[in-house]
mmCIF file of the C-alpha atoms, coordinates in Angstrom:
data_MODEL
# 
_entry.id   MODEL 
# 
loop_
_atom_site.group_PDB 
_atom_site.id 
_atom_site.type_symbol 
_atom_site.label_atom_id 
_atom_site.label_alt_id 
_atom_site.label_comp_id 
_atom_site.label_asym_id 
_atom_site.label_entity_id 
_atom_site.label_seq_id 
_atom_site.pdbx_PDB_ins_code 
_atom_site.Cartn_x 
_atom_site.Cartn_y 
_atom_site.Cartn_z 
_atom_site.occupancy 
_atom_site.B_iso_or_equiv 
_atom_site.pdbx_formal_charge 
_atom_site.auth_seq_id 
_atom_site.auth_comp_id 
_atom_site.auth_asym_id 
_atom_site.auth_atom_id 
_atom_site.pdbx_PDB_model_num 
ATOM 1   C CA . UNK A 1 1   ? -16.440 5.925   0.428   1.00 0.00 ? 1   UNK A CA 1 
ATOM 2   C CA . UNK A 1 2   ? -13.981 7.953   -1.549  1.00 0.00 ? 2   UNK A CA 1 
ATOM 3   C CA . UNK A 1 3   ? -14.904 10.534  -3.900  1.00 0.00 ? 3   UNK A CA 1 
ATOM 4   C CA . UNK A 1 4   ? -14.580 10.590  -7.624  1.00 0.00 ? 4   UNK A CA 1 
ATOM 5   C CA . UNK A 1 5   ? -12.023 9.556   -9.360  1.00 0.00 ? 5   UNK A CA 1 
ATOM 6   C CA . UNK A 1 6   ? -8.520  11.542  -8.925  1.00 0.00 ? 6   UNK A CA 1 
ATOM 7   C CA . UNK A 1 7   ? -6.771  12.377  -12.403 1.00 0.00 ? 7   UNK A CA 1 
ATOM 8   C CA . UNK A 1 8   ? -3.767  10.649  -11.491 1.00 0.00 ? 8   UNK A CA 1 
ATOM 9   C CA . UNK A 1 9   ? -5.795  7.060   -11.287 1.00 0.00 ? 9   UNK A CA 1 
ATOM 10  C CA . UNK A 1 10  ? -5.607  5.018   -14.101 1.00 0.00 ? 10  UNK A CA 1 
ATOM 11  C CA . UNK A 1 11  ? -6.605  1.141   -14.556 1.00 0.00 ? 11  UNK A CA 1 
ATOM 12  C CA . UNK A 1 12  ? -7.320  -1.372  -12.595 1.00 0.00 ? 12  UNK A CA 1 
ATOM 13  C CA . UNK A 1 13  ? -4.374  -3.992  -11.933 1.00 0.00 ? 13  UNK A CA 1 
ATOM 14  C CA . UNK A 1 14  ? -4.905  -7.400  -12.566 1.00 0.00 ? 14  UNK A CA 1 
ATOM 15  C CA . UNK A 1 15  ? -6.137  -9.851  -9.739  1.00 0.00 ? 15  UNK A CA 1 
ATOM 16  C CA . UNK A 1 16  ? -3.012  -11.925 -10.190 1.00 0.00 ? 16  UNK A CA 1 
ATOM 17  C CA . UNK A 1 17  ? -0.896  -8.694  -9.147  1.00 0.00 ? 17  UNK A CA 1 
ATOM 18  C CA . UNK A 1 18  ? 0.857   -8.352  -6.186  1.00 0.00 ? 18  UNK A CA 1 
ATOM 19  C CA . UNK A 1 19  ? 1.469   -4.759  -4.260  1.00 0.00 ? 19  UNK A CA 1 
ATOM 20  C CA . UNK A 1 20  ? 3.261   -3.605  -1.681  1.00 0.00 ? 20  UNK A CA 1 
ATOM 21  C CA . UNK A 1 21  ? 2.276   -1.801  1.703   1.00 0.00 ? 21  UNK A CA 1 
ATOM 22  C CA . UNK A 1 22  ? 4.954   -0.195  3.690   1.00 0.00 ? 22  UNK A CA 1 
ATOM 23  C CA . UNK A 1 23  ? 4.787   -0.136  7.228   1.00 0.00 ? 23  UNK A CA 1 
ATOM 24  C CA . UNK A 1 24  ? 5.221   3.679   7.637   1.00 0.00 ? 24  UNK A CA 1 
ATOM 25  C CA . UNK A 1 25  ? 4.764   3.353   11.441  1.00 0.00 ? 25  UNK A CA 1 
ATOM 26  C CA . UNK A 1 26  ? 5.629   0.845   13.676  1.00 0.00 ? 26  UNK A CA 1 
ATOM 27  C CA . UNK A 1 27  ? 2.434   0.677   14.491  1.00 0.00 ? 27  UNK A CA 1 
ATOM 28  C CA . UNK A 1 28  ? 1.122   -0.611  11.584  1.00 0.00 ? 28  UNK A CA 1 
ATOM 29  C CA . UNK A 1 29  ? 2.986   -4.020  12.279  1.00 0.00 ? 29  UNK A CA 1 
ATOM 30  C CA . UNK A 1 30  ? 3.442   -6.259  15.000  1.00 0.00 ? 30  UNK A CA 1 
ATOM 31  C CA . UNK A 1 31  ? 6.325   -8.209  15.978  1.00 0.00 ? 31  UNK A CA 1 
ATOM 32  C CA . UNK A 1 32  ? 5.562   -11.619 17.800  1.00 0.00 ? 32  UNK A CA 1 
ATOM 33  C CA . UNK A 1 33  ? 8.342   -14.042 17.887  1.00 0.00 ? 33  UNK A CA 1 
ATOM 34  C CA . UNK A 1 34  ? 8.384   -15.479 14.624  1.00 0.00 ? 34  UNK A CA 1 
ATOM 35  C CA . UNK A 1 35  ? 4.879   -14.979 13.457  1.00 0.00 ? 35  UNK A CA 1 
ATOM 36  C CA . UNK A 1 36  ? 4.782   -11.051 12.666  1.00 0.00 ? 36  UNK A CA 1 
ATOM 37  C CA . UNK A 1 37  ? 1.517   -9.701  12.045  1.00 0.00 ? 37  UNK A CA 1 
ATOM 38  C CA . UNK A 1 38  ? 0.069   -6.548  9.770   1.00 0.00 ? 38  UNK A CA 1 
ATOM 39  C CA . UNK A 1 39  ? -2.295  -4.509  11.907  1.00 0.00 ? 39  UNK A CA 1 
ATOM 40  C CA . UNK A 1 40  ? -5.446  -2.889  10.773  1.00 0.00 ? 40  UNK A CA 1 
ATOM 41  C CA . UNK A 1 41  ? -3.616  0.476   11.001  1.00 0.00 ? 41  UNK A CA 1 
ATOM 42  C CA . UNK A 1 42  ? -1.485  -0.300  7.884   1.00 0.00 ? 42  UNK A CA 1 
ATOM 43  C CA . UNK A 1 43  ? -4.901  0.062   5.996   1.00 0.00 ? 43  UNK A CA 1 
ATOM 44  C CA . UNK A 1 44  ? -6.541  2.991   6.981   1.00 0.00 ? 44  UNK A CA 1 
ATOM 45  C CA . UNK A 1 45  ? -7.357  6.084   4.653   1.00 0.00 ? 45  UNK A CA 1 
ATOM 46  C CA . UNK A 1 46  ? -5.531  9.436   6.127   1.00 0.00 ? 46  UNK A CA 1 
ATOM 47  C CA . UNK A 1 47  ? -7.170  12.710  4.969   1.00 0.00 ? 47  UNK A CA 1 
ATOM 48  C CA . UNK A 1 48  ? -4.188  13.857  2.983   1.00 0.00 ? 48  UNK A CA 1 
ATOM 49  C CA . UNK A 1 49  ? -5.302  10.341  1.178   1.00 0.00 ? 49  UNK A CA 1 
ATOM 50  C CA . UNK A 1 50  ? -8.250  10.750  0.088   1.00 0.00 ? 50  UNK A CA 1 
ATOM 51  C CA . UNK A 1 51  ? -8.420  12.200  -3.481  1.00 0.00 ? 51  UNK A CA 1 
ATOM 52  C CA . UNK A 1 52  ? -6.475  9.448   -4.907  1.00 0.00 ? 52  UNK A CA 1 
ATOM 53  C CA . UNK A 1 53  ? -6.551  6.575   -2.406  1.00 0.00 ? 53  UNK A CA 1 
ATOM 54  C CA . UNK A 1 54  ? -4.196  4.746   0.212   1.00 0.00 ? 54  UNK A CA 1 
ATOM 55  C CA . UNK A 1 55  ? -0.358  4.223   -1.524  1.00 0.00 ? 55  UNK A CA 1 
ATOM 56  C CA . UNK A 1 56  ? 0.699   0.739   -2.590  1.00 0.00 ? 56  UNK A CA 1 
ATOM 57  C CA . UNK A 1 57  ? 4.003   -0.035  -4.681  1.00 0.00 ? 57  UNK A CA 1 
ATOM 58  C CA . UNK A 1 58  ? 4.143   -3.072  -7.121  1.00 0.00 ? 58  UNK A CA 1 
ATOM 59  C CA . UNK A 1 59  ? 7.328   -3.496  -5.884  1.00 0.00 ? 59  UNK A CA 1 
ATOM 60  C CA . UNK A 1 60  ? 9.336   -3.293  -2.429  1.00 0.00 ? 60  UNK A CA 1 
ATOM 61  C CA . UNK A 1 61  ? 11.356  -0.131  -3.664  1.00 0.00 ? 61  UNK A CA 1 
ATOM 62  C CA . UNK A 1 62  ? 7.850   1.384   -4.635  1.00 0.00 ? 62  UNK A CA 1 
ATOM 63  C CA . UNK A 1 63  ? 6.165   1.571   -1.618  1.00 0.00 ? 63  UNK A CA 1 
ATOM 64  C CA . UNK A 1 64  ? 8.561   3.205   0.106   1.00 0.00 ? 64  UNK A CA 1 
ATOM 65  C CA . UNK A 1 65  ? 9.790   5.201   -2.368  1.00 0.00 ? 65  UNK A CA 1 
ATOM 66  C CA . UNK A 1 66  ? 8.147   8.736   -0.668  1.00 0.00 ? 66  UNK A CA 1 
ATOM 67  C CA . UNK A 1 67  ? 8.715   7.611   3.174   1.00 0.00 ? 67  UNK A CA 1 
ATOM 68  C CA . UNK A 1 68  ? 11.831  9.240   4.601   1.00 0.00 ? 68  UNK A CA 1 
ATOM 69  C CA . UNK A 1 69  ? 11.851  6.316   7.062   1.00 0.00 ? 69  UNK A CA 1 
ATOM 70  C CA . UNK A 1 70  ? 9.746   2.857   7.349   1.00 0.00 ? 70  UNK A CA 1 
ATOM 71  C CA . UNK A 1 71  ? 9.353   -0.036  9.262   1.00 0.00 ? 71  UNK A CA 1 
ATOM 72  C CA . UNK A 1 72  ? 9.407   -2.774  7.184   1.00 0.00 ? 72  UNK A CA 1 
ATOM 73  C CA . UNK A 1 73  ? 6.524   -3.812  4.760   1.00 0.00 ? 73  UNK A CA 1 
ATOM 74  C CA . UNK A 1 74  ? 4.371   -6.501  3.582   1.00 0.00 ? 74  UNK A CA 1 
ATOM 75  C CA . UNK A 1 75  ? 2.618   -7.779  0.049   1.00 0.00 ? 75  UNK A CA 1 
ATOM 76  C CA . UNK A 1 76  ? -0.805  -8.686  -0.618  1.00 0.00 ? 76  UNK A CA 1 
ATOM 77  C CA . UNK A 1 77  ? -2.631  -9.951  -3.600  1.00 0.00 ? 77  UNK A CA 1 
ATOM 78  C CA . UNK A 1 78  ? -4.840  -6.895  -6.136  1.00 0.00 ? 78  UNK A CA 1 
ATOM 79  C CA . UNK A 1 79  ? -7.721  -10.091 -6.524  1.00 0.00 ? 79  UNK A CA 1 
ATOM 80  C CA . UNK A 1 80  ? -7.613  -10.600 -2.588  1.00 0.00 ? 80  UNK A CA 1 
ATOM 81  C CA . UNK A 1 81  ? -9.047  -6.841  -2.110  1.00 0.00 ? 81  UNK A CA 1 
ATOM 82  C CA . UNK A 1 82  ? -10.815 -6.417  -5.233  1.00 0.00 ? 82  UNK A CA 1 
ATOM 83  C CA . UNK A 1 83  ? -13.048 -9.702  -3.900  1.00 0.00 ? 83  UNK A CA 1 
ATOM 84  C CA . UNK A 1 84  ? -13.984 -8.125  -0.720  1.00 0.00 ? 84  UNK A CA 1 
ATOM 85  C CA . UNK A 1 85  ? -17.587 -6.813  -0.924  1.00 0.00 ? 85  UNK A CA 1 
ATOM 86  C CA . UNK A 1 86  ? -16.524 -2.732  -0.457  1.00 0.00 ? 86  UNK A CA 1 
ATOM 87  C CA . UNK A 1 87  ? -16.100 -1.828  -4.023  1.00 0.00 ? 87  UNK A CA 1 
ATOM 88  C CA . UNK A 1 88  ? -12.337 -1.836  -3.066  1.00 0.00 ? 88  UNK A CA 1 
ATOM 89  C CA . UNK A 1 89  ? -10.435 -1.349  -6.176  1.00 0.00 ? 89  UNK A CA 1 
ATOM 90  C CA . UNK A 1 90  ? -6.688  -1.218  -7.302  1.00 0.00 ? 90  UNK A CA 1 
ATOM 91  C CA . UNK A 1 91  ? -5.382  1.534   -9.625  1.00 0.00 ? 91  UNK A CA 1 
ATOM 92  C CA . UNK A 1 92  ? -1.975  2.294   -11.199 1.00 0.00 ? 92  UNK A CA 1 
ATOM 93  C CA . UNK A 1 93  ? -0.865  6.025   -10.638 1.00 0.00 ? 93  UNK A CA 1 
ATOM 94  C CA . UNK A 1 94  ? -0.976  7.597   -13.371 1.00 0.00 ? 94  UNK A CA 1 
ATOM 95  C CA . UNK A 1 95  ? 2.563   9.742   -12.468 1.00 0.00 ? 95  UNK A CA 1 
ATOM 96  C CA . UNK A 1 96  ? 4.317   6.814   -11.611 1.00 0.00 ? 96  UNK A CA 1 
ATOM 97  C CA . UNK A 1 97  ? 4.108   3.069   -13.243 1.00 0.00 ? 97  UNK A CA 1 
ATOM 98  C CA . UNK A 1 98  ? 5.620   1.544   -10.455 1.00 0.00 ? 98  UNK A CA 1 
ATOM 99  C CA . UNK A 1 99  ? 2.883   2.661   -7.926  1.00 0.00 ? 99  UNK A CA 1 
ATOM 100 C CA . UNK A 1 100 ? -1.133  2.339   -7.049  1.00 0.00 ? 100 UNK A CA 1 
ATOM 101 C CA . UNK A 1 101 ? -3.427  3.760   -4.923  1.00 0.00 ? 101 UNK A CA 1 
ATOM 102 C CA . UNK A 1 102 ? -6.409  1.414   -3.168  1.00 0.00 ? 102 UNK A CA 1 
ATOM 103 C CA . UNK A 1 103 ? -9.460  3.399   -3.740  1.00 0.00 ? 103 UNK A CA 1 
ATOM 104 C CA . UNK A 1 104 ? -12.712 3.927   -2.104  1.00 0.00 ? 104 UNK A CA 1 
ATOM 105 C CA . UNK A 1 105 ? -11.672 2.846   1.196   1.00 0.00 ? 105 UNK A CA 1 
ATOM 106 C CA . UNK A 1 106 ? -13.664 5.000   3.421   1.00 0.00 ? 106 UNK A CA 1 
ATOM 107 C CA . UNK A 1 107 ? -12.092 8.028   5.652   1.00 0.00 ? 107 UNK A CA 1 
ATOM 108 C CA . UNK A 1 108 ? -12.152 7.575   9.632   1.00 0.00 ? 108 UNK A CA 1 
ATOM 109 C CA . UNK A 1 109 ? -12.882 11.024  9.992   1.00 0.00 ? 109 UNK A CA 1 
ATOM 110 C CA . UNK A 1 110 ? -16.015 11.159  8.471   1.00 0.00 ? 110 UNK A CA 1 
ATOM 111 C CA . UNK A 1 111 ? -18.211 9.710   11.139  1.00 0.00 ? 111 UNK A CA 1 
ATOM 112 C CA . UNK A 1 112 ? -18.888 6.580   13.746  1.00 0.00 ? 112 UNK A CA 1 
ATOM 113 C CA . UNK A 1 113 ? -20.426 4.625   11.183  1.00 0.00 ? 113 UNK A CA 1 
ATOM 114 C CA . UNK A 1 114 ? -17.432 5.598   8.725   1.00 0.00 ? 114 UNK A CA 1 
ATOM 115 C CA . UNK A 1 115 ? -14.682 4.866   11.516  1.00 0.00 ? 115 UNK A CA 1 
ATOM 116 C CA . UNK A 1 116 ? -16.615 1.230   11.864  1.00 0.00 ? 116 UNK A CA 1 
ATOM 117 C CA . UNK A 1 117 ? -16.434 -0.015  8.305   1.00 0.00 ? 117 UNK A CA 1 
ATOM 118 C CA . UNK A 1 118 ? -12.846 1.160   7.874   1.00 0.00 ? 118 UNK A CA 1 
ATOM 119 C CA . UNK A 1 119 ? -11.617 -0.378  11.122  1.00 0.00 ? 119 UNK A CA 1 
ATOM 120 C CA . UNK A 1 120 ? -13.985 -3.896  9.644   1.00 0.00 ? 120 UNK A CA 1 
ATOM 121 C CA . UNK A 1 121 ? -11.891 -3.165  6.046   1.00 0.00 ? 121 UNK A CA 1 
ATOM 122 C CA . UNK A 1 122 ? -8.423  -2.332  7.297   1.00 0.00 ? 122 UNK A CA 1 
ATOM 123 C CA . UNK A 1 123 ? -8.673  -5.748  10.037  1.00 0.00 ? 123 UNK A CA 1 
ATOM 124 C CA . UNK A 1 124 ? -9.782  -7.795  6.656   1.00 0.00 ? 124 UNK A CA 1 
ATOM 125 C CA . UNK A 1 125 ? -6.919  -6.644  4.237   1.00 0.00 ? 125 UNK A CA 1 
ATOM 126 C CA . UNK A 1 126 ? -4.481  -6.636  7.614   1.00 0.00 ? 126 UNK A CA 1 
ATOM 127 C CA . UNK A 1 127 ? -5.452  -10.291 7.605   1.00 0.00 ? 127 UNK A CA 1 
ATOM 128 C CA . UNK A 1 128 ? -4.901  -11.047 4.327   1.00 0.00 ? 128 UNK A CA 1 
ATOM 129 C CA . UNK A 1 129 ? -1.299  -9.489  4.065   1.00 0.00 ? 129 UNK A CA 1 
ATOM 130 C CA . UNK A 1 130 ? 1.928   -11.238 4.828   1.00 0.00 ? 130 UNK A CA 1 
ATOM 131 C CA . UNK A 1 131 ? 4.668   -9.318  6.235   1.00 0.00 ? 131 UNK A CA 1 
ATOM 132 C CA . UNK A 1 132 ? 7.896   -9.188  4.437   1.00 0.00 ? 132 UNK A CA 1 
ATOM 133 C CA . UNK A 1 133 ? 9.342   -7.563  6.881   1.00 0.00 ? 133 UNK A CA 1 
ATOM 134 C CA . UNK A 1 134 ? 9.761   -5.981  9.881   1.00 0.00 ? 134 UNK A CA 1 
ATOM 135 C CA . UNK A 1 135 ? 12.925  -4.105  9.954   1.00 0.00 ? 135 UNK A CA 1 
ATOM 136 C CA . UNK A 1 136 ? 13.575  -0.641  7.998   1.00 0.00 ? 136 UNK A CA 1 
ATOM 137 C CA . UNK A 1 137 ? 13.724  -1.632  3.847   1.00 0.00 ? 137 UNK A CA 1 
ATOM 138 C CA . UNK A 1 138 ? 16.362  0.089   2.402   1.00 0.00 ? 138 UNK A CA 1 
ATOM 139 C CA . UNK A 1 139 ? 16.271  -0.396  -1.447  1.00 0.00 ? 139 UNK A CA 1 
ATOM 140 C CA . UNK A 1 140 ? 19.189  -1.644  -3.166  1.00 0.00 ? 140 UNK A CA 1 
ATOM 141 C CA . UNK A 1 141 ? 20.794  1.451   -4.938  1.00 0.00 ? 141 UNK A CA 1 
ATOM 142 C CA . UNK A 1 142 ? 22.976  0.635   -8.519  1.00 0.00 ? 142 UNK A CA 1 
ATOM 143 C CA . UNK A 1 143 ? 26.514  0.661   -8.130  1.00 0.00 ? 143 UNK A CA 1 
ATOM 144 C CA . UNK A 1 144 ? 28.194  3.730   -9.934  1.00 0.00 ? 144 UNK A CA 1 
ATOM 145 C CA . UNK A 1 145 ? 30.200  1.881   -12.191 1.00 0.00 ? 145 UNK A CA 1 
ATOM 146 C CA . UNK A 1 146 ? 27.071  0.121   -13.263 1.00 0.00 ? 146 UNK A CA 1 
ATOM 147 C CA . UNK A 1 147 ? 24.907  2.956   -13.877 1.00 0.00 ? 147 UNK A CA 1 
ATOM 148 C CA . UNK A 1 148 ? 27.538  4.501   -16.024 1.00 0.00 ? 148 UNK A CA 1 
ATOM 149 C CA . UNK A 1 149 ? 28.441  1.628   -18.130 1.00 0.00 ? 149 UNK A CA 1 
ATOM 150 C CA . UNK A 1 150 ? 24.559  1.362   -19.157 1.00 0.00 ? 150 UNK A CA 1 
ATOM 151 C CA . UNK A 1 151 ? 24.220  4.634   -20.416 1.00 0.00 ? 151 UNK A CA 1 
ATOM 152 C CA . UNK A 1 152 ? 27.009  3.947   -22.980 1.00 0.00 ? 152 UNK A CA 1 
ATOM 153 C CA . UNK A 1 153 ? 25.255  0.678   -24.555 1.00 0.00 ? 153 UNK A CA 1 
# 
């Protein structure tokens, strides 16, 4: 599992929360007709990763907010992973309100046995997750003229 707590983790979202998951790979998604699938890969813990946990927005525009490029993304429920029984849990960054971090999903580097239970966690929150989409999400940016006129109310 992951190691003590990062400084940029702060509380636990609610179970009725739902975040975000960007498909930074095309790998981590499947396309099948209409029945598109999250794959295991979507949910595994990279070693730059680990001191805070694996990146989740609370909204579309989050979760991709630090990907140059993605491949779509999907949503899944905070009670769905807190209920599995890996001490999964989902924090708020600290730096940014808008994003979370899944912590204390183990690292595939680590060893076989390590490699295992992530492959068993990442199939199990794959499964749970419903893609959005598929397709690059570009987020909506504010027109000019609107960001302007707020600024003088």
């Amino acid at each position: 599992m992951a190691a003590a707590l990062s400084v940029n983790l702060g509380a636990l979202l609610d179970d009725d929360v739902e975040v975000f998951r960007a498909f930074a790979e095309k790998s981590y998604r499947r396309r099948k007709n209409n029945n598109n699938v999250v794959r295991y890969l979507a949910y595994l813990l990279r070693d730059d990763d680990v001191g805070d946990g694996l990146s989740v927005g609370l909204s579309p525009e989050a979760a991709v907010k630090h990907l140059q490029t993605n491949e779509g993304y999907c949503r899944i429920l905070v009670g769905a992973i807190h209920a599995l029984p890996y001490g999964l849990q989902v924090r708020v960054d600290l730096a940014d309100p808008n994003h979370a971090f899944i912590c204390n999903l183990p690292l595939i580097t680590i060893s076989d046995a390590s490699r295992e239970l992530a492959m068993v966690i990442g199939k199990e929150l794959a499964r749970m997750s419903i893609v959005v989409t598929c397709d690059p999400y570009i987020p909506p940016t504010p027109a000019v003229g609107q960001a302007a006129n707020e600024g003088e109310n």
